[in-house]
C-alpha positions, 0 to 999 in steps of 0.5 A: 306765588304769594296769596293775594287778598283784595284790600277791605280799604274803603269797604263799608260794613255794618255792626251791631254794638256789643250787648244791644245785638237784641233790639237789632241795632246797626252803625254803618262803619267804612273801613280806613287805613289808621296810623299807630303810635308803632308799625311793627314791620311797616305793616298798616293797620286798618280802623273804621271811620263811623257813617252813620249818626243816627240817635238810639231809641232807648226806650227800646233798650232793655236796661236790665239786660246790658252792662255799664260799659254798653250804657257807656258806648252808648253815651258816648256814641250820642254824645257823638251823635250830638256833636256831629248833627246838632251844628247842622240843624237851626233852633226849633223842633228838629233840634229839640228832638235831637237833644232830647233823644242824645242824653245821657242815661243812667243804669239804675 
């Protein structure tokens, strides 16, 4: 009798992006079937669909202890953040505040 494992499809899970686990930083992600370019042997493959766009306080990130690419997750996740969020809020205070907190930042 073959091993049956309960599917993670639709499962939601949470991560701690890669370099930023010390400011205790979480995504919700829910786990989806993907298509990819080959499915050696028909079997699917899994990937995540993001839930959560929430902007990352960087004045709470040490810049000194991440690396490029986590500056550039980081910009790209509010630049994800910016263009998922921003058309649901009007002009004002709200989007100004959004805006200002998804600007790209820069290791110096």
């Amino acid at each position: 009798m073959r091993n049956q494992v309960k599917s993670p499809v639709n499962k939601t899970c949470s991560i701690l992006p890669l370099g930023l686990q010390l400011q205790e930083i979480e995504n919700l992600l829910c786990v989806k079937e993907v298509n990819t370019p080959n499915r050696f042997g028909g079997i699917g493959y899994l990937g995540f669909e993001k839930l959560t766009f929430v902007p990352i306080q960087c004045k709470m990130i040490d810049l000194s202890l991440v690396s490029v690419t986590e500056v550039d997750w980081l910009n790209n996740y509010h630049l994800q953040v910016w263009k998922k969020v921003s058309p649901l809020l009007e002009e004002g205070s709200v989007r100004d505040w959004l805006w200002n907190n998804t600007r790209p930042i820069t290791k110096q």
